[in-house]
Biopython code that builds the backbone (N, CA, C, O; Angstrom):
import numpy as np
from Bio.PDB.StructureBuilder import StructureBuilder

atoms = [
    (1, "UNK", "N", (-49.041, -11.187, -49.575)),
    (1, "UNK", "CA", (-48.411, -10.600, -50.747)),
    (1, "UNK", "C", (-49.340, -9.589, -51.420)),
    (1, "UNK", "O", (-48.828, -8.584, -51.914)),
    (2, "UNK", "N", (-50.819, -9.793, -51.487)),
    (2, "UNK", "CA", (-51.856, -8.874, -52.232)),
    (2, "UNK", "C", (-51.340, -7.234, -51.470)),
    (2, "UNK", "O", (-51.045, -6.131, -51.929)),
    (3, "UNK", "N", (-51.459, -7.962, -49.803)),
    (3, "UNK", "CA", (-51.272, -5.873, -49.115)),
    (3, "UNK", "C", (-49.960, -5.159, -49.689)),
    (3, "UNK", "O", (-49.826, -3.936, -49.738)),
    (4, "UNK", "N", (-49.152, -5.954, -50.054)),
    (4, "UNK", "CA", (-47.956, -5.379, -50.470)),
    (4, "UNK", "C", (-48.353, -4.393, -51.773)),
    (4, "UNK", "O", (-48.336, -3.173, -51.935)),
    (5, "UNK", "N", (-48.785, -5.749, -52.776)),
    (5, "UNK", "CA", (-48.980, -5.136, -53.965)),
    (5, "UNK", "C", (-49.579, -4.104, -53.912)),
    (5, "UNK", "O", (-48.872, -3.200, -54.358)),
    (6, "UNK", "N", (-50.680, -3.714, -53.541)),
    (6, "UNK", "CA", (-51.549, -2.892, -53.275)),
    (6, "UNK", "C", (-51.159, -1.894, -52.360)),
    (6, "UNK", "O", (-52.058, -1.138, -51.994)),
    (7, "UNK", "N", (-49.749, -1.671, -51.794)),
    (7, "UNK", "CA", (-49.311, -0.587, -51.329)),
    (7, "UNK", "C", (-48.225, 0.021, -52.591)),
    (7, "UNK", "O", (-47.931, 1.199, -52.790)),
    (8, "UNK", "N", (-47.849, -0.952, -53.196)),
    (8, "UNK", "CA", (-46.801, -0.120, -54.021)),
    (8, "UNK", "C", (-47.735, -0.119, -55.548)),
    (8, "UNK", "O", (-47.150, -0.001, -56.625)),
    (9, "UNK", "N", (-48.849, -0.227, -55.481)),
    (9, "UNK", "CA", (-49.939, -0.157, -56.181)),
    (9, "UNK", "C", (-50.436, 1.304, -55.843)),
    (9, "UNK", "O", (-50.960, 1.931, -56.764)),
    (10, "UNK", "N", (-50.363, 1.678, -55.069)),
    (10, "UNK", "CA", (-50.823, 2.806, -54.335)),
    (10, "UNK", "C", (-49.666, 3.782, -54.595)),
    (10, "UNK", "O", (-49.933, 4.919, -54.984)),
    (11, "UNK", "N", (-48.557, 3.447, -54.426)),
    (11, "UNK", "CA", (-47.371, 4.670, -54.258)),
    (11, "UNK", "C", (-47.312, 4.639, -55.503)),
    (11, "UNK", "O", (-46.332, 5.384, -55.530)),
    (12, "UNK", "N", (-47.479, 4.455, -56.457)),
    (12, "UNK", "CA", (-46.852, 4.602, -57.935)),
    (12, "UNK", "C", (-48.028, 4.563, -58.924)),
    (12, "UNK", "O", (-47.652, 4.957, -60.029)),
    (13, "UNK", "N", (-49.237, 4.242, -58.898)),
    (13, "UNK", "CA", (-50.494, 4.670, -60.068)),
    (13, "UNK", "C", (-50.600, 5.920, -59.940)),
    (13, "UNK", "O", (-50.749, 6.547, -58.891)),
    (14, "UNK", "N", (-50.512, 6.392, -61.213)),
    (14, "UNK", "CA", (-50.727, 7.906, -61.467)),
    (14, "UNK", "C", (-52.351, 8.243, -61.260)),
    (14, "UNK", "O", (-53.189, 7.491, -61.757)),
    (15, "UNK", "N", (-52.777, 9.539, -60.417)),
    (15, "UNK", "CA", (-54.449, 9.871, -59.975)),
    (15, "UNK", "C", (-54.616, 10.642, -61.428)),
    (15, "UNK", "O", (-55.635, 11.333, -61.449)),
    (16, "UNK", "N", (-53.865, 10.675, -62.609)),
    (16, "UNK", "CA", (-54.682, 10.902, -63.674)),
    (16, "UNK", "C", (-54.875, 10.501, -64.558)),
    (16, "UNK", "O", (-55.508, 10.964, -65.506)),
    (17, "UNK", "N", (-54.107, 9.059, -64.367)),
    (17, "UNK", "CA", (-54.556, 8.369, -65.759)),
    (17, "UNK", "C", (-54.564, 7.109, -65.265)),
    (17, "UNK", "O", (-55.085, 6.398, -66.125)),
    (18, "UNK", "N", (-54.160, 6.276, -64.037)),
    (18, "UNK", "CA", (-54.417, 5.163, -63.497)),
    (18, "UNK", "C", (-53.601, 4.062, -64.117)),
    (18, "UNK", "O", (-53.946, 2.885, -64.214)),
    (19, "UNK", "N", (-52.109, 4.775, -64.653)),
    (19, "UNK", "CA", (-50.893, 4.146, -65.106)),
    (19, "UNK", "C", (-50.299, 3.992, -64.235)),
    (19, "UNK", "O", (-50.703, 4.636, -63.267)),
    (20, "UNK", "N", (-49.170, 3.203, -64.011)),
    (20, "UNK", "CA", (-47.618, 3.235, -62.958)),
    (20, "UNK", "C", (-46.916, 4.492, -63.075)),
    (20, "UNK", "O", (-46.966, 4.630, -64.297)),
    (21, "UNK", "N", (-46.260, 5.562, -62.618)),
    (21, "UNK", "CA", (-45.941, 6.590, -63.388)),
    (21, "UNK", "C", (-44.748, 6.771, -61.830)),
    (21, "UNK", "O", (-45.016, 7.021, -60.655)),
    (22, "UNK", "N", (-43.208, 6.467, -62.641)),
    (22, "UNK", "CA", (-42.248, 5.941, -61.949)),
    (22, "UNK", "C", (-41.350, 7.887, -62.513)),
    (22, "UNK", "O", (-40.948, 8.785, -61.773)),
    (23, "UNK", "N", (-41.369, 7.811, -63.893)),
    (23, "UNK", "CA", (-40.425, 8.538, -64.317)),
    (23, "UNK", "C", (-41.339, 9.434, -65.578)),
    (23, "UNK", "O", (-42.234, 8.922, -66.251)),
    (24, "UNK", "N", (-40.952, 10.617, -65.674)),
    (24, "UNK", "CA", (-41.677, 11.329, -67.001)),
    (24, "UNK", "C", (-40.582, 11.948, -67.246)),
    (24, "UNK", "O", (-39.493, 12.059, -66.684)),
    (25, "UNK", "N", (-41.362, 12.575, -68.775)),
    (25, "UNK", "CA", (-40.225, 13.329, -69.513)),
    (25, "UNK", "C", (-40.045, 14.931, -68.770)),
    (25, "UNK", "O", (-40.989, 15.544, -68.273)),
    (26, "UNK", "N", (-38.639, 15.427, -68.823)),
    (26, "UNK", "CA", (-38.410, 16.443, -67.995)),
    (26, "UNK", "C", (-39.603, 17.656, -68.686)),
    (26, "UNK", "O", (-40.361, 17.768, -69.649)),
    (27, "UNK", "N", (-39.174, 18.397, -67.504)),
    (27, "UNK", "CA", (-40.438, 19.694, -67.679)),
    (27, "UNK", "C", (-39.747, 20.930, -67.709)),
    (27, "UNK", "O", (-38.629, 20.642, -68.138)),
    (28, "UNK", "N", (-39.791, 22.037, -67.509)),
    (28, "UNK", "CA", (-39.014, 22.964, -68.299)),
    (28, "UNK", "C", (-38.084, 23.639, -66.877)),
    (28, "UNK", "O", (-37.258, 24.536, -67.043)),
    (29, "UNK", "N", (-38.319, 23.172, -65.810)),
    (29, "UNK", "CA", (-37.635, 23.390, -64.274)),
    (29, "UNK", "C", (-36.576, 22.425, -64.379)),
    (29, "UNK", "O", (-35.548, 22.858, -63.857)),
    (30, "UNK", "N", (-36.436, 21.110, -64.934)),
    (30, "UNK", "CA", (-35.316, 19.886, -65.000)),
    (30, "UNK", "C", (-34.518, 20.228, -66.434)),
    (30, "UNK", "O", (-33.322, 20.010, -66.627)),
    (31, "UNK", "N", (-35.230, 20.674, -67.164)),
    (31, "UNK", "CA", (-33.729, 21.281, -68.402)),
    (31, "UNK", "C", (-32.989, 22.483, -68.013)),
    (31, "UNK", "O", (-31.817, 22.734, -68.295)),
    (32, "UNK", "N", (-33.839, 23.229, -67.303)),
    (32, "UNK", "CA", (-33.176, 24.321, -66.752)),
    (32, "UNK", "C", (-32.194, 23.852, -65.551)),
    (32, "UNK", "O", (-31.122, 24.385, -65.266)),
    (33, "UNK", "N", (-32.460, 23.356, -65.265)),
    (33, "UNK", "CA", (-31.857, 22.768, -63.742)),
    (33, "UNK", "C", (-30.392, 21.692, -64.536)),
    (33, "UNK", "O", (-29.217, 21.693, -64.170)),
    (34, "UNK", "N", (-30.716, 21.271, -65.126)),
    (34, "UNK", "CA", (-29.664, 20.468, -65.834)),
    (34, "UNK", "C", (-29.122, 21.074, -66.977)),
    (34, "UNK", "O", (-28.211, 20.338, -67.357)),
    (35, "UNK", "N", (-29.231, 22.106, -67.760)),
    (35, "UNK", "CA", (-28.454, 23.127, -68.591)),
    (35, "UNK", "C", (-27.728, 24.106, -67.705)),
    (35, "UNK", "O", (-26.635, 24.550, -68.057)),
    (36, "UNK", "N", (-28.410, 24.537, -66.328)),
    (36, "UNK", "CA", (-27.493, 25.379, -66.132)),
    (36, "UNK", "C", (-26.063, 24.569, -65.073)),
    (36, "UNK", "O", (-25.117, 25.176, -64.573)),
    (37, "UNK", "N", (-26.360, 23.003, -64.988)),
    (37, "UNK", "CA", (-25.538, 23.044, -63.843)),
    (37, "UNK", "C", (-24.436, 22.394, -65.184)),
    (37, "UNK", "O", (-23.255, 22.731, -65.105)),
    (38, "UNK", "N", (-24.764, 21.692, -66.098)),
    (38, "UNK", "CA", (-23.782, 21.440, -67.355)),
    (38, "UNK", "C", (-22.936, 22.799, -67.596)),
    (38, "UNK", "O", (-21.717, 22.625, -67.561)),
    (39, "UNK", "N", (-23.230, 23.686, -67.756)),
    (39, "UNK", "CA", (-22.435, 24.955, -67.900)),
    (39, "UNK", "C", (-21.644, 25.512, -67.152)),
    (39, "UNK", "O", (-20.591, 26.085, -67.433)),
    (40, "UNK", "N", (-22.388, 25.277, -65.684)),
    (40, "UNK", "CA", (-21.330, 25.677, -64.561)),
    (40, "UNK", "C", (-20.361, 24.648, -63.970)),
    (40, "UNK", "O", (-19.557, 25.209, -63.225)),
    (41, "UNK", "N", (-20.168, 23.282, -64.062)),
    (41, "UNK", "CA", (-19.241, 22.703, -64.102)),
    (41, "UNK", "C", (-18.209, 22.632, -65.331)),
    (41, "UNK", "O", (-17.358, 21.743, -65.336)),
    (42, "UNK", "N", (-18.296, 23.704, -66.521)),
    (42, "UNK", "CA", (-17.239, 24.140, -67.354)),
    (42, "UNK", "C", (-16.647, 25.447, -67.315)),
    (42, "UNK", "O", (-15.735, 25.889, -68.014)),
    (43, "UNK", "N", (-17.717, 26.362, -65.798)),
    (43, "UNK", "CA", (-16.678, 27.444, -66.018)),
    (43, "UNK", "C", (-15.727, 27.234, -65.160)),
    (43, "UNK", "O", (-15.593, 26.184, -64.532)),
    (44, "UNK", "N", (-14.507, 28.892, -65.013)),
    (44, "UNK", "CA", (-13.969, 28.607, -63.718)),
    (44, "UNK", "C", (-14.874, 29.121, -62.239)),
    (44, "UNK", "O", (-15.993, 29.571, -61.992)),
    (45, "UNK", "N", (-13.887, 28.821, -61.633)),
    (45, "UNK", "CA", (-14.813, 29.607, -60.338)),
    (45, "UNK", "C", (-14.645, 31.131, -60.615)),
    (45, "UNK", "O", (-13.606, 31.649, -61.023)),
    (46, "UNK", "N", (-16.014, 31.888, -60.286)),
    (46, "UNK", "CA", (-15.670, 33.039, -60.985)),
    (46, "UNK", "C", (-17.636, 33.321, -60.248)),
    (46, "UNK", "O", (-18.451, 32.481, -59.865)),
    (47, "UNK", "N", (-17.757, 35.217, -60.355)),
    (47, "UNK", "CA", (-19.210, 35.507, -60.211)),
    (47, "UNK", "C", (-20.195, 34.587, -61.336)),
    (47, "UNK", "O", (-21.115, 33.839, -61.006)),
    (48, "UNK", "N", (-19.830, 34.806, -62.428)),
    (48, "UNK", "CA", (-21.246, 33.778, -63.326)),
    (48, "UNK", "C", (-21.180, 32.829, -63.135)),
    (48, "UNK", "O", (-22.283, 32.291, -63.235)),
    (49, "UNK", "N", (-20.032, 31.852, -62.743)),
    (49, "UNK", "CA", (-20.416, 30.454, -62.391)),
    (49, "UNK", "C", (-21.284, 30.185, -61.111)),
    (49, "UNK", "O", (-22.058, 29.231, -61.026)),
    (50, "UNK", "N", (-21.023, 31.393, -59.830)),
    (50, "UNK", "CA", (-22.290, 31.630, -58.916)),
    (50, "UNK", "C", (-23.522, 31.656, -59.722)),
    (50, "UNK", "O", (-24.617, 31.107, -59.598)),
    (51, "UNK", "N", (-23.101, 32.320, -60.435)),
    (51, "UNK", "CA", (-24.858, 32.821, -60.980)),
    (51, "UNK", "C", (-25.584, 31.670, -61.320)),
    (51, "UNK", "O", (-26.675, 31.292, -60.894)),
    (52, "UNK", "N", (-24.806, 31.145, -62.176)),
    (52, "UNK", "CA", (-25.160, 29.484, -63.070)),
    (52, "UNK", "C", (-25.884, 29.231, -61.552)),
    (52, "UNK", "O", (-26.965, 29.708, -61.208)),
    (53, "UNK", "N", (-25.137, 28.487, -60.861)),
    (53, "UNK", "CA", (-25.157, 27.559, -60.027)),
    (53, "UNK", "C", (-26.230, 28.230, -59.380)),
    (53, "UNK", "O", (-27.110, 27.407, -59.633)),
    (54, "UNK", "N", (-26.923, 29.306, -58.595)),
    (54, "UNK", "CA", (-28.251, 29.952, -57.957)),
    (54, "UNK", "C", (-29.432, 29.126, -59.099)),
    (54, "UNK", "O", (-30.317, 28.352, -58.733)),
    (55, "UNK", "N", (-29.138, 29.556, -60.571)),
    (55, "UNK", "CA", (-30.124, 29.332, -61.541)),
    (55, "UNK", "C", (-30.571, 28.067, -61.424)),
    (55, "UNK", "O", (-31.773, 27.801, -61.395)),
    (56, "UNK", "N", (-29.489, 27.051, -61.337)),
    (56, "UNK", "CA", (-30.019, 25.736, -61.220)),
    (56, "UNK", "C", (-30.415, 25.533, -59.665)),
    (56, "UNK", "O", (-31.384, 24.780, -59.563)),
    (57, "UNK", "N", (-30.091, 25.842, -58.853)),
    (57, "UNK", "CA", (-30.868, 25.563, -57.388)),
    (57, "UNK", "C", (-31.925, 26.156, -57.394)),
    (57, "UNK", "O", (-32.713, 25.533, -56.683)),
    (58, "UNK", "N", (-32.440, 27.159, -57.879)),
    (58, "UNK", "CA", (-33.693, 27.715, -58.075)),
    (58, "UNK", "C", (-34.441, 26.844, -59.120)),
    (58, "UNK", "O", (-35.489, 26.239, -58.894)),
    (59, "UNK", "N", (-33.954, 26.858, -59.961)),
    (59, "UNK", "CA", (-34.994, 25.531, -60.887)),
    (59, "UNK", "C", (-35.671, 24.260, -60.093)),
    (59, "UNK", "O", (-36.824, 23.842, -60.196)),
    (60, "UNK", "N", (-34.543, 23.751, -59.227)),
    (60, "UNK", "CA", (-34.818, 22.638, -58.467)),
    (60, "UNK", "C", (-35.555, 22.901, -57.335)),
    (60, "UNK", "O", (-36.367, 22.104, -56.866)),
    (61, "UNK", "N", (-35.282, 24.099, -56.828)),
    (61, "UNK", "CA", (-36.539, 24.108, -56.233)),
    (61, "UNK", "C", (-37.896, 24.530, -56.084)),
    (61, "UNK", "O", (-38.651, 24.507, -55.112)),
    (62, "UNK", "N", (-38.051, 24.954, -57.366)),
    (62, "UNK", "CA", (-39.647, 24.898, -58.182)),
    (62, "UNK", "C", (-40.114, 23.503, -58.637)),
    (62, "UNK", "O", (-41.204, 22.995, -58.371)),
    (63, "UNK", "N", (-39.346, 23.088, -59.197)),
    (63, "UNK", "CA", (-39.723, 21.718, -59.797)),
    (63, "UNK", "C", (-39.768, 20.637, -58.685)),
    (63, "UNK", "O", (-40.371, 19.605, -58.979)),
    (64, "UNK", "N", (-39.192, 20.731, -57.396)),
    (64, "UNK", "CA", (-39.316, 19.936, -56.007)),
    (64, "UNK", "C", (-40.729, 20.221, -55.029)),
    (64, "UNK", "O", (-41.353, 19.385, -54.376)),
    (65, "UNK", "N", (-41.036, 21.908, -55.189)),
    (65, "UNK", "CA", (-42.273, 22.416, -54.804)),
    (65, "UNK", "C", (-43.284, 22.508, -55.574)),
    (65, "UNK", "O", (-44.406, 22.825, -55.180)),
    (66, "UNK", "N", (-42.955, 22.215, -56.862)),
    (66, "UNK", "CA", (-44.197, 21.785, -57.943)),
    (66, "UNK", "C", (-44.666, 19.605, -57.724)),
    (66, "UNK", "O", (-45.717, 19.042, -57.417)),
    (67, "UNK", "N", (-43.595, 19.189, -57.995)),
    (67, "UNK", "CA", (-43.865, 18.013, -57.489)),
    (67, "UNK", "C", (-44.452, 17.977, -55.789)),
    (67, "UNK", "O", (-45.305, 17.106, -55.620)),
    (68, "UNK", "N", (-44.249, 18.457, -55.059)),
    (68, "UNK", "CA", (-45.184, 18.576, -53.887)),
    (68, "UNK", "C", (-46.273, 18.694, -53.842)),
    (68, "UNK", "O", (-46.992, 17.966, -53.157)),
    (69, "UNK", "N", (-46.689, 19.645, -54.562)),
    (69, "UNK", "CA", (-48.209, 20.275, -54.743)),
    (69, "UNK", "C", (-48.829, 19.400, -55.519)),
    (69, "UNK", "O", (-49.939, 18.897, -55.349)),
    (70, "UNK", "N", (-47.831, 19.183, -56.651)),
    (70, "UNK", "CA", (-48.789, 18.773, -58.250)),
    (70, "UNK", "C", (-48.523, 17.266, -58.517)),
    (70, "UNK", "O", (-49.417, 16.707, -59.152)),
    (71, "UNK", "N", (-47.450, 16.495, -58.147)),
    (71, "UNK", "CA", (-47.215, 15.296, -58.586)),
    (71, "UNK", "C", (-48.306, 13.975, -59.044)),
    (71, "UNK", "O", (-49.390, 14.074, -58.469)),
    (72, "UNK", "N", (-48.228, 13.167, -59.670)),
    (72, "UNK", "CA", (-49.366, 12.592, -59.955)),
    (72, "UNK", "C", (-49.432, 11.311, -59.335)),
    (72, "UNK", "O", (-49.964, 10.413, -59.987)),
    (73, "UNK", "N", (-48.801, 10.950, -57.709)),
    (73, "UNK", "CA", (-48.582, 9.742, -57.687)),
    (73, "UNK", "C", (-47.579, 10.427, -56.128)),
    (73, "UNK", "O", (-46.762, 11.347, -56.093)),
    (74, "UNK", "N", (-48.047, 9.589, -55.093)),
    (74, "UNK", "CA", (-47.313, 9.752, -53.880)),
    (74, "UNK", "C", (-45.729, 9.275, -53.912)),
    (74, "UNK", "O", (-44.995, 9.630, -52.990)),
    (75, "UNK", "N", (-45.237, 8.495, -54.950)),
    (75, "UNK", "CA", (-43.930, 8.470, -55.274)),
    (75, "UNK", "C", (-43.198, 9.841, -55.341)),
    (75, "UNK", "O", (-42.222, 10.301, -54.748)),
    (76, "UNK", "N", (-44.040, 10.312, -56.285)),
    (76, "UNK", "CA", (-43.856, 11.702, -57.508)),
    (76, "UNK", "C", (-43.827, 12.569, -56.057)),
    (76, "UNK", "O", (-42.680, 12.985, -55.894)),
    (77, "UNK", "N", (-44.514, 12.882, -55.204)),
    (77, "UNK", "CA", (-44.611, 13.940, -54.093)),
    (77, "UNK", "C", (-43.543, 13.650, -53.087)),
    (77, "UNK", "O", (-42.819, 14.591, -52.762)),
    (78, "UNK", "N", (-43.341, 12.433, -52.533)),
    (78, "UNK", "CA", (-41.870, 12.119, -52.298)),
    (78, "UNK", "C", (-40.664, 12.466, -52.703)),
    (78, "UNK", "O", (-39.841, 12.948, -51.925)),
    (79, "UNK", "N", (-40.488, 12.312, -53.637)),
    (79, "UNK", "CA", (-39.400, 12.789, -54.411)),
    (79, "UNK", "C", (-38.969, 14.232, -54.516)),
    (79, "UNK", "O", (-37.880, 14.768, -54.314)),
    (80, "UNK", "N", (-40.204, 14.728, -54.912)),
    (80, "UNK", "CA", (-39.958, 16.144, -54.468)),
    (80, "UNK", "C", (-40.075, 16.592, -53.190)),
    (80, "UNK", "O", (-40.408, 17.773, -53.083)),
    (81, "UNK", "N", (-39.905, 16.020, -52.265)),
    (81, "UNK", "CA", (-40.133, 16.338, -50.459)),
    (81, "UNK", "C", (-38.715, 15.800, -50.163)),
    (81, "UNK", "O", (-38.034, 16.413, -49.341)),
    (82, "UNK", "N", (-38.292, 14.858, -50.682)),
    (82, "UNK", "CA", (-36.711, 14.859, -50.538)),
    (82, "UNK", "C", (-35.503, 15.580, -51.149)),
    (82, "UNK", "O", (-34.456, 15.982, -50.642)),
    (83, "UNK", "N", (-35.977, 15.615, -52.382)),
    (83, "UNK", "CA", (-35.184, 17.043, -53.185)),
    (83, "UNK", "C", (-35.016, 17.591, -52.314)),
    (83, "UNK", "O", (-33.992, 17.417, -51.654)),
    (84, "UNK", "N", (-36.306, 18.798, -51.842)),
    (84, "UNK", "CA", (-36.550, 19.775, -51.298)),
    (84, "UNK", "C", (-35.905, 19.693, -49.760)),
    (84, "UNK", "O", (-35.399, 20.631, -49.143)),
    (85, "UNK", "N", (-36.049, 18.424, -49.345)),
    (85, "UNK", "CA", (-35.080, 18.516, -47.966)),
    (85, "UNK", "C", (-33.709, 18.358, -47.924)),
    (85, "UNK", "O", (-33.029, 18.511, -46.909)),
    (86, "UNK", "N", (-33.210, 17.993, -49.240)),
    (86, "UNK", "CA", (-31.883, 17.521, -49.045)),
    (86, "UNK", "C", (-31.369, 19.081, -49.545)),
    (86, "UNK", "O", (-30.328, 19.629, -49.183)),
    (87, "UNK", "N", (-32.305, 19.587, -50.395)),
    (87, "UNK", "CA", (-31.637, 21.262, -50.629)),
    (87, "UNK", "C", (-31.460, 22.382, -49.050)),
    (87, "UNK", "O", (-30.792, 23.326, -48.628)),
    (88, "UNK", "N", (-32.428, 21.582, -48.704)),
    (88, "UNK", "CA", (-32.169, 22.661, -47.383)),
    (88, "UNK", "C", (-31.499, 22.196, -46.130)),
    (88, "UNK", "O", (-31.479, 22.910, -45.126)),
    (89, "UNK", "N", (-30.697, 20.466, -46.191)),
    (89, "UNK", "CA", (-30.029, 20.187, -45.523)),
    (89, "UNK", "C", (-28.644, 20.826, -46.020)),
    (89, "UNK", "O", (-27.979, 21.466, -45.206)),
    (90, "UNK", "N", (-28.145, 20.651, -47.482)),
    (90, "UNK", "CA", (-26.894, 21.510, -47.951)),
    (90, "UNK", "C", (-27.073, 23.450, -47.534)),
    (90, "UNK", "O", (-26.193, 24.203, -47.120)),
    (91, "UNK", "N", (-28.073, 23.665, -47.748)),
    (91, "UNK", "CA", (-28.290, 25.073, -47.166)),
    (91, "UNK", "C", (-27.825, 25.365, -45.763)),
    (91, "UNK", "O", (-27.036, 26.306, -45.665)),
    (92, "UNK", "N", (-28.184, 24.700, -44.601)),
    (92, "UNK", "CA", (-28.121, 24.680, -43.345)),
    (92, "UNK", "C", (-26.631, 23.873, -42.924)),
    (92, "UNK", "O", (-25.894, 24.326, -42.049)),
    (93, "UNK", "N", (-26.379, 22.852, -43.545)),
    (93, "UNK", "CA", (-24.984, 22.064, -43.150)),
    (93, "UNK", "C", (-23.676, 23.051, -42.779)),
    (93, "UNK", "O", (-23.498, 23.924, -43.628)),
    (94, "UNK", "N", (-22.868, 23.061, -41.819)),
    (94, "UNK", "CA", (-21.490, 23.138, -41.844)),
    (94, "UNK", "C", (-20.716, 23.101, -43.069)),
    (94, "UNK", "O", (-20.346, 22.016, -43.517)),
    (95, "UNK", "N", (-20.445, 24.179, -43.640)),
    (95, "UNK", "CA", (-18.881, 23.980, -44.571)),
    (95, "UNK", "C", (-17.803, 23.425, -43.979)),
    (95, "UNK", "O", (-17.579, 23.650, -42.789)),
    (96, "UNK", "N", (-16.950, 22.585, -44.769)),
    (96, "UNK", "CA", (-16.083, 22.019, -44.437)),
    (96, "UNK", "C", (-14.822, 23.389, -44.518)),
    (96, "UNK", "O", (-14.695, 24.429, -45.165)),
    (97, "UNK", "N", (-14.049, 22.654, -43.453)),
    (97, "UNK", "CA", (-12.655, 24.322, -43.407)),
    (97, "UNK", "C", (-11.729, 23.491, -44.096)),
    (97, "UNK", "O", (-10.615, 23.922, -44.394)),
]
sb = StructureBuilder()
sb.init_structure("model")
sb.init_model(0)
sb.init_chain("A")
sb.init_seg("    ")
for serial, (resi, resn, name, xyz) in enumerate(atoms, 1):
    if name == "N":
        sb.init_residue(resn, " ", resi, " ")
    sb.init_atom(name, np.array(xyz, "f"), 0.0, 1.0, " ", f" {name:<3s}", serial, name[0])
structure = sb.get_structure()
Protein backbone atom coordinates (compact mmCIF):
# COMPACT_ATOMS: atom_id res chain seq x y z
CA UNK A 1 0.00 0.00 0.00
CA UNK A 2 3.08 2.60 0.90
CA UNK A 3 4.23 2.12 -3.29
CA UNK A 4 0.86 3.12 -4.13
CA UNK A 5 0.72 6.02 -1.93
CA UNK A 6 3.82 7.22 -2.98
CA UNK A 7 2.91 7.01 -6.62
CA UNK A 8 -0.16 9.08 -6.38
CA UNK A 9 2.02 11.02 -3.93
CA UNK A 10 4.10 11.63 -6.81
CA UNK A 11 1.38 12.41 -9.52
CA UNK A 12 -0.30 15.09 -7.57
CA UNK A 13 2.37 17.13 -5.02
CA UNK A 14 2.87 20.31 -6.50
CA UNK A 15 7.22 20.84 -7.36
CA UNK A 16 6.47 24.33 -5.92
CA UNK A 17 5.11 24.25 -2.93
CA UNK A 18 4.98 20.46 -1.94
CA UNK A 19 0.99 20.64 -1.62
CA UNK A 20 -1.53 18.08 -3.43
CA UNK A 21 -2.45 20.40 -6.26
CA UNK A 22 -5.52 18.50 -8.01
CA UNK A 23 -7.37 21.78 -9.25
CA UNK A 24 -6.45 25.74 -9.28
CA UNK A 25 -8.14 28.78 -9.86
CA UNK A 26 -8.61 29.45 -13.68
CA UNK A 27 -5.91 31.53 -15.46
CA UNK A 28 -6.68 33.96 -18.03
CA UNK A 29 -6.55 31.05 -21.16
CA UNK A 30 -9.71 29.09 -19.07
CA UNK A 31 -11.95 32.39 -18.75
CA UNK A 32 -11.23 33.05 -22.12
CA UNK A 33 -11.83 29.63 -23.20
CA UNK A 34 -15.04 29.49 -21.17
CA UNK A 35 -16.44 33.17 -22.00
CA UNK A 36 -16.01 32.66 -25.40
CA UNK A 37 -17.60 29.22 -25.75
CA UNK A 38 -20.71 30.65 -23.25
CA UNK A 39 -21.33 33.19 -26.01
CA UNK A 40 -21.10 31.02 -28.86
CA UNK A 41 -23.55 28.53 -27.75
CA UNK A 42 -26.11 31.70 -27.70
CA UNK A 43 -25.45 32.77 -31.09
CA UNK A 44 -26.93 31.49 -34.27
CA UNK A 45 -24.83 29.67 -36.61
CA UNK A 46 -23.48 32.47 -38.41
CA UNK A 47 -19.41 33.86 -39.31
CA UNK A 48 -18.94 35.31 -35.50
CA UNK A 49 -20.16 32.37 -33.92
CA UNK A 50 -17.05 30.70 -36.05
CA UNK A 51 -15.08 33.30 -34.76
CA UNK A 52 -16.24 32.76 -31.03
CA UNK A 53 -15.70 29.21 -31.36
CA UNK A 54 -11.64 29.52 -33.10
CA UNK A 55 -11.22 32.03 -29.90
CA UNK A 56 -12.03 29.45 -27.50
CA UNK A 57 -10.05 26.53 -29.24
CA UNK A 58 -7.19 28.74 -29.34
CA UNK A 59 -7.39 29.59 -25.65
CA UNK A 60 -7.43 25.87 -24.99
CA UNK A 61 -4.80 25.32 -26.68
CA UNK A 62 -2.39 27.63 -24.96
CA UNK A 63 -3.56 26.80 -21.70
CA UNK A 64 -3.12 22.74 -22.71
CA UNK A 65 0.55 23.75 -24.08
CA UNK A 66 1.16 25.92 -21.10
CA UNK A 67 0.15 23.10 -18.74
CA UNK A 68 2.65 20.88 -20.70
CA UNK A 69 5.54 22.95 -20.30
CA UNK A 70 4.60 24.69 -16.98
CA UNK A 71 2.25 22.53 -14.86
CA UNK A 72 3.17 22.05 -11.29
CA UNK A 73 2.54 18.41 -10.80
CA UNK A 74 2.60 15.40 -13.46
CA UNK A 75 -1.25 15.27 -13.02
CA UNK A 76 -1.30 19.04 -14.13
CA UNK A 77 1.00 17.98 -17.42
CA UNK A 78 -1.35 15.16 -18.16
CA UNK A 79 -4.15 16.93 -18.38
CA UNK A 80 -2.89 19.20 -20.58
CA UNK A 81 -1.40 16.31 -22.94
CA UNK A 82 -4.90 15.05 -23.12
CA UNK A 83 -6.66 18.30 -23.78
CA UNK A 84 -4.18 18.79 -26.33
CA UNK A 85 -4.74 15.30 -27.87
CA UNK A 86 -8.25 15.14 -27.74
CA UNK A 87 -8.14 18.72 -29.66
CA UNK A 88 -6.28 17.23 -32.33
CA UNK A 89 -8.21 14.00 -32.40
CA UNK A 90 -11.57 16.36 -33.17
CA UNK A 91 -9.23 18.21 -35.68
CA UNK A 92 -8.24 15.05 -37.64
CA UNK A 93 -11.65 12.89 -37.04
CA UNK A 94 -14.20 12.22 -39.89
CA UNK A 95 -17.29 14.55 -39.94
CA UNK A 96 -20.26 12.89 -39.65
CA UNK A 97 -22.55 13.23 -43.22
Amino acid sequence: MSRRKDRLDWMFRSRENGKITIGQAANLEQKIFSGATLVGVMLPASKLRTGVGVVAVLALVVWAVDEIARGVNPFRRILGGAALGGLAWLAVRRPRD
